[in-house]
Backbone as a chain_set.jsonl record, in Angstrom:
{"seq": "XXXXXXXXXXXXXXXXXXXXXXXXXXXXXXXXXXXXXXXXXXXXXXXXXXXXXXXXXXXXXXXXXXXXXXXXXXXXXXXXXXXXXXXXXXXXXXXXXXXXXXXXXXXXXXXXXXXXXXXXXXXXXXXXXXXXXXXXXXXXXXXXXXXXXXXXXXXXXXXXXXXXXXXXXXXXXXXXXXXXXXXXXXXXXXXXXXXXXXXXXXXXXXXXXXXXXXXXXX", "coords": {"N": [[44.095, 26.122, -126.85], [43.125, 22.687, -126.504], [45.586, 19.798, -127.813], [45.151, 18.362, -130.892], [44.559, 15.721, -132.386], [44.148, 13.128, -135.273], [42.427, 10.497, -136.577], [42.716, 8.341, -138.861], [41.714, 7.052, -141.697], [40.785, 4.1, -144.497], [37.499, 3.138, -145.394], [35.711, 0.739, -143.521], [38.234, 0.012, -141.937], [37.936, -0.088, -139.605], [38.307, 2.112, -138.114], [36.336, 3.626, -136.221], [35.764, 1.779, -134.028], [38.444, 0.871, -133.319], [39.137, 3.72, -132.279], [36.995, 3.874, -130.142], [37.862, 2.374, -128.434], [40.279, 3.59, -127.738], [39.395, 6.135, -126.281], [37.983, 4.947, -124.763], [40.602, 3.901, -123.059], [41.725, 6.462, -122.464], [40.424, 8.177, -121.01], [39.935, 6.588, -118.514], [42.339, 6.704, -117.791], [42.338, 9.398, -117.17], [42.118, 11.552, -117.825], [40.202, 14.108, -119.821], [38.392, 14.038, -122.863], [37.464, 15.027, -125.996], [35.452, 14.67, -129.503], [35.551, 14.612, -132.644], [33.389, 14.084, -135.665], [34.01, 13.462, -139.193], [32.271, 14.299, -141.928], [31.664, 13.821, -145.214], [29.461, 13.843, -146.701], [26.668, 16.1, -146.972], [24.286, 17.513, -143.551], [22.133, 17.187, -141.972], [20.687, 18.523, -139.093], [18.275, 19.609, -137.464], [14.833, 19.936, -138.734], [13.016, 20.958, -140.526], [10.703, 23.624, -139.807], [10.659, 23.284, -137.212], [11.028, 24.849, -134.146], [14.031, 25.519, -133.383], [14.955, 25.666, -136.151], [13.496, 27.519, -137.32], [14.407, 29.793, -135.952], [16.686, 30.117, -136.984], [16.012, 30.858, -139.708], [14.617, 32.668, -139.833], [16.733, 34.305, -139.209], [18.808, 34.141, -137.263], [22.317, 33.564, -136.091], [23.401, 31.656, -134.766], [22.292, 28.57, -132.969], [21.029, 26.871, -130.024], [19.795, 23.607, -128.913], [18.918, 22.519, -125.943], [18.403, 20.352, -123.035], [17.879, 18.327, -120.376], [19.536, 16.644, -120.736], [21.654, 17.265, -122.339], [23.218, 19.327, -124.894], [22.8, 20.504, -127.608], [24.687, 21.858, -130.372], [23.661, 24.673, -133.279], [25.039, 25.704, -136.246], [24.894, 27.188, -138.936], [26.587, 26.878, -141.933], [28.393, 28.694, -144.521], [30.648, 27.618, -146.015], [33.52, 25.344, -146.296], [34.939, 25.187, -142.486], [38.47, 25.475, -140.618], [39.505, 22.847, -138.794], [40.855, 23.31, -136.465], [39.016, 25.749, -135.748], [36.723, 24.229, -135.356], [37.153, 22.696, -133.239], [37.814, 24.506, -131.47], [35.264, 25.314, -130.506], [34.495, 23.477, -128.301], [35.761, 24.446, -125.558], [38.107, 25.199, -123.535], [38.469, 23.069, -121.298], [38.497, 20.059, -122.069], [41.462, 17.724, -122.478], [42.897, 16.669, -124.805], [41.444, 16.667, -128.08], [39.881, 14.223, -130.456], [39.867, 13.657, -133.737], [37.514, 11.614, -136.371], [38.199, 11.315, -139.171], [38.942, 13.645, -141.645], [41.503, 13.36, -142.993], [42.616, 15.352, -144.93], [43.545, 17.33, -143.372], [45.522, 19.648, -140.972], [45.822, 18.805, -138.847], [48.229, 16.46, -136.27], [48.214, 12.94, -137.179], [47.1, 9.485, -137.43], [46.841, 6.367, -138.958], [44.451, 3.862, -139.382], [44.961, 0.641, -140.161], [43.776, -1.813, -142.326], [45.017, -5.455, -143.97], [42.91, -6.161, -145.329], [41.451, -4.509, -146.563], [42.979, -2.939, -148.666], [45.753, -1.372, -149.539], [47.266, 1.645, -147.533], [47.094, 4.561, -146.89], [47.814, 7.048, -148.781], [50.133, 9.943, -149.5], [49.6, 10.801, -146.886], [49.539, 13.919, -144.751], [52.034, 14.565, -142.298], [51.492, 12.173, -140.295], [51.65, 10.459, -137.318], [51.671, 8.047, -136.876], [50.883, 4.325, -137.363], [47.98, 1.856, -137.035], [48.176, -1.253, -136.966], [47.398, -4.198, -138.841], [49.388, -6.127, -140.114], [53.152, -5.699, -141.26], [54.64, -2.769, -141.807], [56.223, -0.96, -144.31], [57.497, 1.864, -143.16], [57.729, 4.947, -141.791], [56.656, 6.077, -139.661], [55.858, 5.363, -136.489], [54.54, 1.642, -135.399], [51.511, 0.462, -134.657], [49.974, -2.723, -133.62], [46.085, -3.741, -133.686], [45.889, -4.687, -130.953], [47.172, -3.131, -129.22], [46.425, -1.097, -127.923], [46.662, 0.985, -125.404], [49.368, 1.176, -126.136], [48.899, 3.428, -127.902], [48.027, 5.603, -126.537], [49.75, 5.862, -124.589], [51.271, 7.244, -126.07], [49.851, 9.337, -127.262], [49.73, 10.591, -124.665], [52.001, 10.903, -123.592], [53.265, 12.743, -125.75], [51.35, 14.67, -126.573], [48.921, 15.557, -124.745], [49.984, 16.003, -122.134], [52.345, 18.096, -122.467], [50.615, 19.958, -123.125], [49.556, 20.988, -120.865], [50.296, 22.949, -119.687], [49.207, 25.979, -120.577], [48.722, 29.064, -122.938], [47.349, 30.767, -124.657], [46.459, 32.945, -127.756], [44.414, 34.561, -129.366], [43.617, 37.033, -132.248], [41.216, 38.947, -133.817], [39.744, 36.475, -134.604], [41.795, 35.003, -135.58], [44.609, 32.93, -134.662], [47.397, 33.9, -132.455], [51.167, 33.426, -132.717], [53.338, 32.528, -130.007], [56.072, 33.182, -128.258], [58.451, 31.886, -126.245], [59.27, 34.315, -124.053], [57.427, 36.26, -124.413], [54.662, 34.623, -123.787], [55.82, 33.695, -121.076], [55.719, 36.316, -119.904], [53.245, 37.483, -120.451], [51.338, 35.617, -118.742], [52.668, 35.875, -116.144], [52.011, 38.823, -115.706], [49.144, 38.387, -116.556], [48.24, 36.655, -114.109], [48.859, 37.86, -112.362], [47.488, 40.1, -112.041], [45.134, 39.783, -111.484], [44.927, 37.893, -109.326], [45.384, 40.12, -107.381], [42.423, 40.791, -106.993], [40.22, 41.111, -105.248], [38.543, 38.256, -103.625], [39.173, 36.425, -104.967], [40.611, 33.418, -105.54], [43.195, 30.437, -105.92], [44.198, 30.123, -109.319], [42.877, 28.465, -111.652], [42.688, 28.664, -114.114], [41.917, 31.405, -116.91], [39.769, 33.353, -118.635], [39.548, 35.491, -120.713], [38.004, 37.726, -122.793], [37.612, 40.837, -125.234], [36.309, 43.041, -127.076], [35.963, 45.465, -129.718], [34.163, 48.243, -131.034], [31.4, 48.697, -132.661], [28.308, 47.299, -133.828], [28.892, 44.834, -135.748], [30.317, 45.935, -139.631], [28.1, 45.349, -142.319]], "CA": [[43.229, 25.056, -127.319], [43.848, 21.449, -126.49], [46.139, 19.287, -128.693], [43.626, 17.782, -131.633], [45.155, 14.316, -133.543], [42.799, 12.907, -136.133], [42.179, 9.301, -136.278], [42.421, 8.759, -140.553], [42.052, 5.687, -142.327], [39.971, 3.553, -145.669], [36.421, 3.024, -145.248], [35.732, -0.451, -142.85], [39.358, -0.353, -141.558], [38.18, -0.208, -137.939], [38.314, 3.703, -137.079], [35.451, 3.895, -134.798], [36.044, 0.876, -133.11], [39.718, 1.363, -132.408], [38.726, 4.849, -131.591], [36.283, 3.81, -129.023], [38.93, 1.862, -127.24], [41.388, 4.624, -127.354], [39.142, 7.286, -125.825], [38.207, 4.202, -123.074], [41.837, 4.004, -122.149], [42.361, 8.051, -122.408], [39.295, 8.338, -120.021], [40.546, 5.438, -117.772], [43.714, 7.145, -117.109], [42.019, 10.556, -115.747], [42.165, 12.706, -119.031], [39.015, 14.556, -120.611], [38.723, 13.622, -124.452], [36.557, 15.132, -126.774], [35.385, 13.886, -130.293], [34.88, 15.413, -133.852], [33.584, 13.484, -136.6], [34.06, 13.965, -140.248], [31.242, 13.146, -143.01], [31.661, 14.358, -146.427], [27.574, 14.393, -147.172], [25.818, 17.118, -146.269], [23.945, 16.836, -142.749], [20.718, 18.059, -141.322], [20.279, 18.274, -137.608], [17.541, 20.466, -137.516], [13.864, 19.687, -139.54], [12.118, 22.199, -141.353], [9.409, 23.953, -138.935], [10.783, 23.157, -135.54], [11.5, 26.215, -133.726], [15.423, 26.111, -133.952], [14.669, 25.847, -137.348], [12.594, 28.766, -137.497], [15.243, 31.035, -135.47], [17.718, 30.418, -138.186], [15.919, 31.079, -140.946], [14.678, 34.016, -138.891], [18.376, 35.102, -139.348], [19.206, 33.766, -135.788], [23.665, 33.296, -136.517], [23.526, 30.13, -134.283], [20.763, 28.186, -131.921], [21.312, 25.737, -129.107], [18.886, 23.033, -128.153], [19.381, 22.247, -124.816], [17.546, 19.57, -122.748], [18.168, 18.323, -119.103], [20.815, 15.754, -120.761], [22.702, 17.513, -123.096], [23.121, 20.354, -125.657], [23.371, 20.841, -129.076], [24.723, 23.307, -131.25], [23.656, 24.409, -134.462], [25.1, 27.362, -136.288], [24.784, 26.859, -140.216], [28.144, 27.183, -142.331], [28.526, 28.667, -146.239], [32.231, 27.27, -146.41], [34.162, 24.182, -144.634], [35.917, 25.579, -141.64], [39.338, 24.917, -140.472], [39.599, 21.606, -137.668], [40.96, 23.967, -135.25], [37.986, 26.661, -135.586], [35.689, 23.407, -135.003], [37.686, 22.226, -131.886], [37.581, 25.954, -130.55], [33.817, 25.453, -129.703], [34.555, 22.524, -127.015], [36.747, 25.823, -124.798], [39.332, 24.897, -122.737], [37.867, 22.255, -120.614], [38.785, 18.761, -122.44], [42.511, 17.166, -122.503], [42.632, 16.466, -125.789], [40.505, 16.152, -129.176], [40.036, 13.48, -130.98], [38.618, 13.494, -134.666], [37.355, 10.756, -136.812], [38.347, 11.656, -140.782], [39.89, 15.202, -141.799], [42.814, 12.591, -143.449], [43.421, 16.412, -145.426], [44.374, 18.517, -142.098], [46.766, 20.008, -140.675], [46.32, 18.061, -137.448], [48.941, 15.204, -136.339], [47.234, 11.899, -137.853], [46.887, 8.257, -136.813], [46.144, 5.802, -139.396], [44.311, 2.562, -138.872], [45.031, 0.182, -141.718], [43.715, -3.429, -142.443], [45.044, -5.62, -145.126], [42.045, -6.635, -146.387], [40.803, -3.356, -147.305], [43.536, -2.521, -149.407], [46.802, -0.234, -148.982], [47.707, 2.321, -146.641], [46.363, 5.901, -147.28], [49.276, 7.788, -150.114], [50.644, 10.799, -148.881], [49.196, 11.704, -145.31], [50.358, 14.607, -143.919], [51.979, 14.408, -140.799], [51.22, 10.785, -140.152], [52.485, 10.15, -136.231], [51.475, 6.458, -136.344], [50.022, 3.542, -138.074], [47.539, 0.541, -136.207], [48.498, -1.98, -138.417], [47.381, -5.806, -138.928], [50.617, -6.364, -140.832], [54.159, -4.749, -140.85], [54.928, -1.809, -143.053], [57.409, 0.155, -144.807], [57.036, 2.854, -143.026], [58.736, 5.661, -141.013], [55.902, 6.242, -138.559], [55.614, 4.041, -135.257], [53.624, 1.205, -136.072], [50.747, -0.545, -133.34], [48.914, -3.167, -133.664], [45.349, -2.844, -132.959], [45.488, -4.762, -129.752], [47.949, -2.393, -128.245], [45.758, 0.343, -127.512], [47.866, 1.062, -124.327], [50.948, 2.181, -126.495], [48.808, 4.562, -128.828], [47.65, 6.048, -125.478], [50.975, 6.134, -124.479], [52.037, 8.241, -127.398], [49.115, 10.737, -126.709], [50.191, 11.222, -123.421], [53.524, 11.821, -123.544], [53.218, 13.439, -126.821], [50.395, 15.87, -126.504], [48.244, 15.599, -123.511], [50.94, 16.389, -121.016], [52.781, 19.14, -122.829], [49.785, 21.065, -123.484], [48.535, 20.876, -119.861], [49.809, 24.352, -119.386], [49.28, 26.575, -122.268], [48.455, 29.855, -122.747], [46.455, 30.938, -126.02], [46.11, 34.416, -128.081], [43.788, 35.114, -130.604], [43.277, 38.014, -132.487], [40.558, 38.506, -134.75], [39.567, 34.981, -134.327], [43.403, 34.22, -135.889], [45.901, 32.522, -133.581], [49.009, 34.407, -132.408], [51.858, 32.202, -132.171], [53.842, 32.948, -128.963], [57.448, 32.509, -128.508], [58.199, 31.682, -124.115], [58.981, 35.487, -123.404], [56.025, 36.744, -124.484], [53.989, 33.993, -123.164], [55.875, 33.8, -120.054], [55.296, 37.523, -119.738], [51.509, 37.579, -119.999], [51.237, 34.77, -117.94], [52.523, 36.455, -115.317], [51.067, 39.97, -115.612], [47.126, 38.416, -115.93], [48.448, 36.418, -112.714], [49.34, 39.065, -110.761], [46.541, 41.024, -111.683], [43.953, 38.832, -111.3], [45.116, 37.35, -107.958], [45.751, 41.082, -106.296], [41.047, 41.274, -107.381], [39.177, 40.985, -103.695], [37.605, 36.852, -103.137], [40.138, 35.645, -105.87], [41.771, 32.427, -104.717], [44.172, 29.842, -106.376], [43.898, 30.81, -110.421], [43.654, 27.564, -112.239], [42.278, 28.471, -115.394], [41.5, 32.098, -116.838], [39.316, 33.317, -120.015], [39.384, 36.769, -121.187], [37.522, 38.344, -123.942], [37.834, 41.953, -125.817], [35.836, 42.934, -128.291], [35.711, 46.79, -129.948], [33.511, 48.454, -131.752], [29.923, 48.852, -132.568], [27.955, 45.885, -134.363], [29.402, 44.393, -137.426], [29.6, 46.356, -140.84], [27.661, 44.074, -143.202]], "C": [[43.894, 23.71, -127.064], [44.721, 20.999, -127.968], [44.755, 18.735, -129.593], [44.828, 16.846, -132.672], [43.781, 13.636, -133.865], [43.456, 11.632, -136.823], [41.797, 8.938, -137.907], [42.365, 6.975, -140.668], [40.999, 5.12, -143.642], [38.732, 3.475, -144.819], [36.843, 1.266, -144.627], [37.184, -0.815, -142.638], [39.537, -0.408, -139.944], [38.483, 1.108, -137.298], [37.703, 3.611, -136.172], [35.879, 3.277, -133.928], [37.646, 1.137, -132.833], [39.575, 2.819, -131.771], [37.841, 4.842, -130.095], [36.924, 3.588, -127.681], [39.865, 3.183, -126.918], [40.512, 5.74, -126.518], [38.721, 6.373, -124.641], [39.402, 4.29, -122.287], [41.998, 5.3, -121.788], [41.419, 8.126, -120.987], [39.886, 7.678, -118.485], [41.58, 6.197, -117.099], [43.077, 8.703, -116.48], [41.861, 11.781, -116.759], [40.678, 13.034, -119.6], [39.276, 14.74, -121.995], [37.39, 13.939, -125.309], [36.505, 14.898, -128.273], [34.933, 14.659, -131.256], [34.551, 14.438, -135.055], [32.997, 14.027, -137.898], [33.362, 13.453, -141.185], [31.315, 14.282, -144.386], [30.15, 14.702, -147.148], [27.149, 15.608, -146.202], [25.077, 16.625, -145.251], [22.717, 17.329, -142.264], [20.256, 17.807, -139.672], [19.167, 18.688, -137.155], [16.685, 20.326, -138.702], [13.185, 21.067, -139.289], [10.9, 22.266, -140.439], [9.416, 23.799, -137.297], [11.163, 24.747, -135.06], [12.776, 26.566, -133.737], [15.52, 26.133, -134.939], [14.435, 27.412, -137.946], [13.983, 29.598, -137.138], [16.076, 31.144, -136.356], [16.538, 30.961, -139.366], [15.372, 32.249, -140.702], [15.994, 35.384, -138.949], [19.178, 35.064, -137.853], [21.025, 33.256, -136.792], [23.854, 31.797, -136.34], [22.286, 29.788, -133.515], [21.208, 27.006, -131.157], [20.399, 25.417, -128.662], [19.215, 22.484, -127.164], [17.923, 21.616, -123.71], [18.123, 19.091, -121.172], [19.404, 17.282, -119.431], [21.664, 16.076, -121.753], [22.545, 18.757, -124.199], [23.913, 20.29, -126.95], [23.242, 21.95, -129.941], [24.34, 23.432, -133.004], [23.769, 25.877, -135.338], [25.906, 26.896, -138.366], [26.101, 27.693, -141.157], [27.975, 27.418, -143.722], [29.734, 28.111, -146.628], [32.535, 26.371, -145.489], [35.058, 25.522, -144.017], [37.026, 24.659, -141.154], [38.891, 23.57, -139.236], [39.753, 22.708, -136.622], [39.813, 25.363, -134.957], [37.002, 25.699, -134.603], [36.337, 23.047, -133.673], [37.678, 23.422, -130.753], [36.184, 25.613, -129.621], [33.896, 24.676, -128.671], [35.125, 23.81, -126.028], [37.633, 24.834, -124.765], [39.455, 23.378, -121.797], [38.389, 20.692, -120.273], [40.683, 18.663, -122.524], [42.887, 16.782, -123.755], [41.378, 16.565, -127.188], [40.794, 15.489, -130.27], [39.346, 13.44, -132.252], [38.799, 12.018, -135.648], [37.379, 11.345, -138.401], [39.405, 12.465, -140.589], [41.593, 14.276, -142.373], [43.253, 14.57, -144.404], [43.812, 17.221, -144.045], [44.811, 18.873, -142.017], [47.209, 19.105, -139.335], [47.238, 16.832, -137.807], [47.755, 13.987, -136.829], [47.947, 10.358, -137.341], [45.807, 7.236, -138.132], [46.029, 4.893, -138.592], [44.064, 2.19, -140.422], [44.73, -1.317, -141.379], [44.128, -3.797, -143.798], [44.148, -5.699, -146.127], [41.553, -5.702, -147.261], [41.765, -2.38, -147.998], [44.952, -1.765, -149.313], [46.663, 1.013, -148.335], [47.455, 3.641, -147.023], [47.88, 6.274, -147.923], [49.326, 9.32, -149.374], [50.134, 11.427, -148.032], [50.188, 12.656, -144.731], [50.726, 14.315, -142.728], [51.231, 13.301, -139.757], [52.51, 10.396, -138.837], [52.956, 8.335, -136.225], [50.408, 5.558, -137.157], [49.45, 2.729, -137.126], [47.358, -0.446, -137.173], [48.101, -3.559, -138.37], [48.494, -6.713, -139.509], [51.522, -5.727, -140.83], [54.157, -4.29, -142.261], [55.768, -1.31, -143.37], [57.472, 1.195, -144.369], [57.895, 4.098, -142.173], [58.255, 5.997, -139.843], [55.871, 4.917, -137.966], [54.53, 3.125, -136.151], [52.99, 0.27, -134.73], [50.135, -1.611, -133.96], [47.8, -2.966, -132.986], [44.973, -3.84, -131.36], [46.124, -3.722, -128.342], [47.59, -0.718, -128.495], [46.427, 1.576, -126.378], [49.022, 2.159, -125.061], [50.464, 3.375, -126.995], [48.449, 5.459, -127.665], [48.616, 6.706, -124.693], [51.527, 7.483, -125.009], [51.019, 9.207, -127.5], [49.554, 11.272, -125.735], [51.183, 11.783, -123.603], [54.178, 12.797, -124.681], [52.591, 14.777, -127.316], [49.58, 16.432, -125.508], [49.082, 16.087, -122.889], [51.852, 17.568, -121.282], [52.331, 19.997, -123.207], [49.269, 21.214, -122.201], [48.544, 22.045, -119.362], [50.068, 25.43, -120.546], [48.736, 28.545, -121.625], [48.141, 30.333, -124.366], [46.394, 32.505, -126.526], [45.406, 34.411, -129.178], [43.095, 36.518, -130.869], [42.464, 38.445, -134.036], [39.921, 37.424, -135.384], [40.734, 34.459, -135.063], [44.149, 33.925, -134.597], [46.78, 32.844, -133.642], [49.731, 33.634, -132.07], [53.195, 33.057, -131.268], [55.074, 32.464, -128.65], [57.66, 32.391, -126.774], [58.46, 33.255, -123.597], [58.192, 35.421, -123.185], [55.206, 36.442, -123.738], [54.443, 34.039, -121.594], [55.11, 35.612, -119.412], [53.633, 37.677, -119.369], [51.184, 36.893, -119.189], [51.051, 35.274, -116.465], [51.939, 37.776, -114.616], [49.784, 39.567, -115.58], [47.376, 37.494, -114.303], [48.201, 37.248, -111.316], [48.573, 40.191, -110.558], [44.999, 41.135, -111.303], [43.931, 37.985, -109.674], [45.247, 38.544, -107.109], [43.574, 41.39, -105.981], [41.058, 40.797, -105.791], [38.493, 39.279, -104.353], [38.63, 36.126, -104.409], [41.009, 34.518, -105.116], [42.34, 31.626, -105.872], [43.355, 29.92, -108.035], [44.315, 28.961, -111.398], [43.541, 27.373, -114.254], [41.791, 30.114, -115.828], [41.083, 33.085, -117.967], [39.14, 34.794, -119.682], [38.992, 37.306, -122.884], [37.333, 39.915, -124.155], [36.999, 41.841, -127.132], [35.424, 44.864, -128.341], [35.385, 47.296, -130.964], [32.005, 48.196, -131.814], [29.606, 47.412, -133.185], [28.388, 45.662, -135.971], [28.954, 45.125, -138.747], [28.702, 44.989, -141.452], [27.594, 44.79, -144.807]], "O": [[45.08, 23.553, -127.353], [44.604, 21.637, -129.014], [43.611, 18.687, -129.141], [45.676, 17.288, -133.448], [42.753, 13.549, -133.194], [44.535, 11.582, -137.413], [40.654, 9.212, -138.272], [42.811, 6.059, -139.976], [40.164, 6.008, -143.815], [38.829, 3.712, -143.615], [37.825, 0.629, -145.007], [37.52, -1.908, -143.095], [40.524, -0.615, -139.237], [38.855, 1.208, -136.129], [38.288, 3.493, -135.095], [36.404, 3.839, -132.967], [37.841, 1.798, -131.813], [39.99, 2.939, -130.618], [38.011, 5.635, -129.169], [36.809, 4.075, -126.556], [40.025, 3.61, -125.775], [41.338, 6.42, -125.909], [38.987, 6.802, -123.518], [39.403, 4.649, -121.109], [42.47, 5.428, -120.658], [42.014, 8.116, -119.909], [40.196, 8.38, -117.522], [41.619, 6.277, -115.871], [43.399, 9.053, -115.345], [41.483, 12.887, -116.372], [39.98, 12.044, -119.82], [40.199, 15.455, -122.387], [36.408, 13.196, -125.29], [37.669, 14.877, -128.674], [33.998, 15.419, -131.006], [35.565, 13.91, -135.511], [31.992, 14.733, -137.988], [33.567, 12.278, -141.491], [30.98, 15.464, -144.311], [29.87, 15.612, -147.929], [27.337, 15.841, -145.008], [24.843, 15.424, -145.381], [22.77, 18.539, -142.487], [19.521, 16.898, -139.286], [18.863, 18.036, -136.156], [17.259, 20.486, -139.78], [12.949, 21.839, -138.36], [10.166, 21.296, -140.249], [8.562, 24.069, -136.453], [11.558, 25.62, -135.833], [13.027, 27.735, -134.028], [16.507, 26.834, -135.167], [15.048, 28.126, -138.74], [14.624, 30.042, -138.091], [16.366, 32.295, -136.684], [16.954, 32.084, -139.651], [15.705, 33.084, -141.542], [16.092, 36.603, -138.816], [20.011, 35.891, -137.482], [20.988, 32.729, -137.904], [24.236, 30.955, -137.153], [21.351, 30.582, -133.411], [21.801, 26.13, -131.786], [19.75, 26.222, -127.994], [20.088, 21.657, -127.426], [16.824, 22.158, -123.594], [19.073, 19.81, -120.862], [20.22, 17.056, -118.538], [22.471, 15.218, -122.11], [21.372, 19.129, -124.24], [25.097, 20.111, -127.237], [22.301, 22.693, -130.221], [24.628, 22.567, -133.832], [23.009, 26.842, -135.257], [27.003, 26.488, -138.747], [26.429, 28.872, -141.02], [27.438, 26.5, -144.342], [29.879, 28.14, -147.85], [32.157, 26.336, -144.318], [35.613, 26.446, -144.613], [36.89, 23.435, -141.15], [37.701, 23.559, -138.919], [38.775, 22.997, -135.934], [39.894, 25.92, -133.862], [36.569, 26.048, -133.505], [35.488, 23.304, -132.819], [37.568, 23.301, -129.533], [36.089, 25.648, -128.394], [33.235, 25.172, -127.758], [34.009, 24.189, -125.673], [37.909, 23.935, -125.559], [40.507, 22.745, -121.709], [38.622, 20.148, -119.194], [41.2, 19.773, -122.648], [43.874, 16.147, -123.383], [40.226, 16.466, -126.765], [41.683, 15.838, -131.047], [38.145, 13.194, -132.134], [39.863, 11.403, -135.72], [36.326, 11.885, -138.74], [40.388, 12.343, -139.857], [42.684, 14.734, -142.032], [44.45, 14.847, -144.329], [44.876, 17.812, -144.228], [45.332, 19.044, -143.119], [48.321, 18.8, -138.906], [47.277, 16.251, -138.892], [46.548, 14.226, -136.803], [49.11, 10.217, -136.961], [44.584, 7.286, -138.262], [46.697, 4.675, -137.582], [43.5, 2.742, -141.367], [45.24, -1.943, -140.45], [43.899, -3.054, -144.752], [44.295, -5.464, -147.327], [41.264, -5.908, -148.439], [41.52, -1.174, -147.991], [44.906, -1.638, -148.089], [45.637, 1.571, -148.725], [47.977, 3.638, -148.139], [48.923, 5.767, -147.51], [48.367, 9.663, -148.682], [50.075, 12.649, -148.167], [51.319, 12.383, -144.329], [49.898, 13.808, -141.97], [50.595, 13.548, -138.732], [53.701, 10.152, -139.03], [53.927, 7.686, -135.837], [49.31, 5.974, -137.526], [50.173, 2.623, -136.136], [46.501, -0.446, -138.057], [48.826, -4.143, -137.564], [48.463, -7.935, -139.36], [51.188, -4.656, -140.324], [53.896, -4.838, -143.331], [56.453, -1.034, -142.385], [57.542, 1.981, -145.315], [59.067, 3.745, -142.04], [59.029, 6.243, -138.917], [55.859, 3.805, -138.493], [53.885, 3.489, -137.135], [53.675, -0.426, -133.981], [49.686, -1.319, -135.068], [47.837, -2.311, -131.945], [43.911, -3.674, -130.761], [45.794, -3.591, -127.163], [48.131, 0.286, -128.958], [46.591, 2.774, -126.607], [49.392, 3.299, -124.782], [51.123, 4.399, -126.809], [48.731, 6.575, -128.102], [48.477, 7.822, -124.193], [52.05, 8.446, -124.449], [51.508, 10.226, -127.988], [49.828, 12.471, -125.785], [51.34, 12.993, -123.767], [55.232, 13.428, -124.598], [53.026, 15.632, -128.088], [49.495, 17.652, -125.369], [48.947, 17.277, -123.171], [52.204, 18.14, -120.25], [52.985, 20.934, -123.664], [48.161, 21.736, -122.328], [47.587, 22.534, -118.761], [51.083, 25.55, -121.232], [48.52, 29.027, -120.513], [49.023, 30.084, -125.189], [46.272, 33.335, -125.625], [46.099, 34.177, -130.168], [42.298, 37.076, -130.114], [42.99, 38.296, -135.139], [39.591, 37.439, -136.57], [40.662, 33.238, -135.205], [44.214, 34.697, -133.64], [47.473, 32.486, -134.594], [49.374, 32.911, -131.139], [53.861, 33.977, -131.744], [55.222, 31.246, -128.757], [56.793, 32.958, -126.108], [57.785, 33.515, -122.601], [57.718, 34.849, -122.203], [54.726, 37.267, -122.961], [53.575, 34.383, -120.79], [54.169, 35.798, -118.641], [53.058, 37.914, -118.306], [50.423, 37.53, -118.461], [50.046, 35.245, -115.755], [51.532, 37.888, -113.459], [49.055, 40.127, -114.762], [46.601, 37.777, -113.39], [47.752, 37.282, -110.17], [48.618, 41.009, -109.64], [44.158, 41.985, -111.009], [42.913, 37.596, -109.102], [45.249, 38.234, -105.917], [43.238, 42.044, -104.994], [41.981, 40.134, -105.316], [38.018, 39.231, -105.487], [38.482, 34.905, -104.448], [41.892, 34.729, -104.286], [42.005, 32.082, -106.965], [42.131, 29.807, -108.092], [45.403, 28.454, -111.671], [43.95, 26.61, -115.13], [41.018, 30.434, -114.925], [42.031, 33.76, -118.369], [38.691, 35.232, -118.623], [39.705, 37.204, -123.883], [36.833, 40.437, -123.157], [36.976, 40.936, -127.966], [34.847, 45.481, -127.446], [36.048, 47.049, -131.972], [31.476, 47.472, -130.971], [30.414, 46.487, -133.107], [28.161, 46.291, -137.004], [27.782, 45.134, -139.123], [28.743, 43.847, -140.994], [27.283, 44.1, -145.778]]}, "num_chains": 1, "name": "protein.A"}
């Protein structure tokens, strides 16, 4: 799964908008950047009586409306899910993900802080970096928000570029965490067994799914 850092900060402290810029520069430089954002109200994408409507309540799991410019998913949740479940659904594809909230996470975090709107979020986890209008006490880097550039910087060489070759395991939709044997190991065995297949040429990317057993107890 790509790297995923989440973009935290007070209400009117300038998230979006510094966010906008940062995924212009990410873009700019050649990287694919995708976007999650976080709303604490309940949301409704989907009106009562439309036909993706219907299929869910039908008992359809999920439903995708899909149109000649874009597609949307809609697959109705009894519990929050983790950040990294929600970043799963983009695949493999994007260079990053970027979310807007989730200040509880686990992901690395990026405040943006203005004075006016008060002090500096209280114990963020795993707080890489502040974008700051003023200097802080702080132990994390600190940008201002014209230096979009550096925070861009500090994606790149921080996450973007050391995830560019990865190799992923999940089991049971849990994530196995892989130590470089291992990983080297598989690496090379689906390589070598996947490049010996007939019309197979240069392997730059390669998704495998398993699944056993009949259809779900319930």
């Amino acid at each position: 799964m790509p790297p995923v850092v989440s973009i935290v900060g007070k209400s009117k402290s300038g998230k979006t908008t510094f966010m906008e810029k940062l995924i212009g520069e990410l873009t700019s430089r050649g990287w694919r950047v995708a976007t999650i954002k976080h709303t604490p109200q309940g949301m409704s994408l989907d009106k009562p009586d439309k036909d993706s409507w219907r299929h869910i309540q039908a008992g359809s799991e999920a439903t995708a409306i899909c149109s000649p410019d874009g597609i949307a998913l809609i697959k109705p949740i009894t519990q929050a899910i983790g950040l990294n479940e929600i970043a799963r659904l983009f695949g493999e594809e994007c260079d990053i993900v970027l979310t807007e909230g989730f200040k509880q996470g686990d992901a690395p975090k990026i405040e943006v802080h203005r004075c006016e709107v008060g002090p500096p979020l209280s114990a963020v986890k795993k707080l890489i970096a502040i974008v700051t209008d003023e200097p802080l006490e702080t132990k994390a880097r600190q940008f201002s928000f014209r230096d979009v550039s550096g925070v861009a910087n500090l994606l790149e060489t921080g996450f973007i570029k050391p995830q560019q070759e990865r190799l992923l395991l999940y089991i049971n939709n849990s994530p196995v965490s892989l130590s470089s044997f291992p990983r080297e190991f598989m690496t090379n065995t689906l390589l070598g067994m996947v490049s010996s297949l007939k019309g197979v040429g240069e392997v730059s990317s390669l998704e495998i799914f398993l699944r056993r057993g009949s259809k779900r107890a319930r």
